[in-house]
N, C-alpha and C positions, 0 to 999 in steps of 0.2 A: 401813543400806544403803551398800555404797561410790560413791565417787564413780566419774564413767567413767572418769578419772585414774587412779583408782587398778584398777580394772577393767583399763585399759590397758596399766599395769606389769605386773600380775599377768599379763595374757597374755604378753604380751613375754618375762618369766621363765622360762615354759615351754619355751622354746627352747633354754635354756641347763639347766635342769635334766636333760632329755630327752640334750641332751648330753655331759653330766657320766653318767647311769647308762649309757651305752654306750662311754664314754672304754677304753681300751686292749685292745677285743675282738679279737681275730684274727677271719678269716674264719671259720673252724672250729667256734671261741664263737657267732659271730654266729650260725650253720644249723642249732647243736644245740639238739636240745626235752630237755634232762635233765629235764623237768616232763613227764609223762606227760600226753596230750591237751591239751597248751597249745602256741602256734605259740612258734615260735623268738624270740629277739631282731628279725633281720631282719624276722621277717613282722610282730612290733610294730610296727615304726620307719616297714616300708611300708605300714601302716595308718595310720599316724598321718599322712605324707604325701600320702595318696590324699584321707583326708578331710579335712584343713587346707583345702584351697582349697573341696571340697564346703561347711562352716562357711562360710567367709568370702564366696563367693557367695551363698549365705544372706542374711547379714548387708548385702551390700551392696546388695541388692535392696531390701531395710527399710528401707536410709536412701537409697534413688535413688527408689523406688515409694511407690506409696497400695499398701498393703494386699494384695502380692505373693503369690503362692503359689508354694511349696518344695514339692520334693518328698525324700521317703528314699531312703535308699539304703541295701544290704544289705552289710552288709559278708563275710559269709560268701562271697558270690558275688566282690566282689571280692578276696578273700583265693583264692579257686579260681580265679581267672580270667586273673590280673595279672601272675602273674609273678613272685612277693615275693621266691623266694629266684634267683631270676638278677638281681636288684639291686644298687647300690652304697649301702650304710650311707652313707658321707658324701654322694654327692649325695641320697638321699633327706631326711638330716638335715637339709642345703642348703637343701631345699624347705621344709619347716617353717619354717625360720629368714628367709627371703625373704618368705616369703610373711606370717608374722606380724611381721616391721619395715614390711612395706609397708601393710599395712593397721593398722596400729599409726598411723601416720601421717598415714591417713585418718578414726582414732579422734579422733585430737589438735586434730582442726578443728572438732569437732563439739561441740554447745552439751550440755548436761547433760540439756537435755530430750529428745535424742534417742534414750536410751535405752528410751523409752517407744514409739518407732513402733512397729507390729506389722504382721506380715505372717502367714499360713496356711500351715503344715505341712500336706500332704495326710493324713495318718495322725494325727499330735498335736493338731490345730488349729491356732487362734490363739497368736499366740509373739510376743514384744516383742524387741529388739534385745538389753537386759540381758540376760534368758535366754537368747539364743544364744551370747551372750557368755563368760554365766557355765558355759556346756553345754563351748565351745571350752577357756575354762581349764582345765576339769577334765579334760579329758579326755587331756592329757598326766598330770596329777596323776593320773589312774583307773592310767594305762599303764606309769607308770613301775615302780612294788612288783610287776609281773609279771617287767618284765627284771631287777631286782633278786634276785628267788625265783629267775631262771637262772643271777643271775653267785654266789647263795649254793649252788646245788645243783651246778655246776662248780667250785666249791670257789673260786672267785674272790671278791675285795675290793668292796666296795659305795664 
């Protein structure tokens, strides 16, 4: 099991990976779906910013509360509802990047046993703070090989 140390790096990483697979897109890049039923670059990028702070609210309910309840949230609806492609790529990325330094931070103070709190998903159940943790890592890592399959089907460099 990793330590929350190292949990904490690992998040923090995501920032920069995330940034690195959208490094040199034009707008253009950014809006196209060359992926047939899959959303664009942007609408990744502003999925991944809508839910960054939804995660980390989450998480910080776990270690502020006894045994908190979260709720879902759909992302279909937000992806229809939001706005993704009248957005800006870098402030979106911004938001990512802010928002896991800062709670990055809030990780660093905290004793190794706290990765054990748990708080209630309304849908999932019971959920410990590691697995939100480990849910938020991954989900840069889930997102990235999608905008990679657009910058390979635009015929752009990975």
């Amino acid at each position: 099991m990793p330590s929350l140390a190292q949990l904490t790096d690992s998040y923090l990483a995501g920032s920069d990976l995330l940034r690195r697979a959208t490094d040199g897109l034009t707008r253009a890049q950014q809006l196209a779906r060359p992926v047939a039923g899959k959303w664009s670059t942007l609408e990744v990028v502003a999925h991944l910013a809508d839910f960054e702070p939804v995660f980390v609210d989450r998480m910080k309910r776990i270690i502020a509360l006894e045994n908190p309840t979260f709720f879902g949230a759909d992302e279909n609806l937000f992806a229809a509802k939001l706005a993704y492609h009248e957005r800006d790529l870098q402030e979106e990325l911004t938001i990512v990047e802010a928002t896991r330094r800062q709670f990055a931070r809030i990780l660093r103070t905290l004793p190794e046993s706290a990765l054990q709190r748990t708080g209630v998903h309304n849908e999932r159940g019971p959920r410990t703070l590691e697995q939100l943790l480990t849910t938020a890592i991954g989900h840069i890592t889930h997102h990235v090989p999608f905008i990679d399959e657009k910058r390979n089907a635009l015929g752009l460099p990975n």
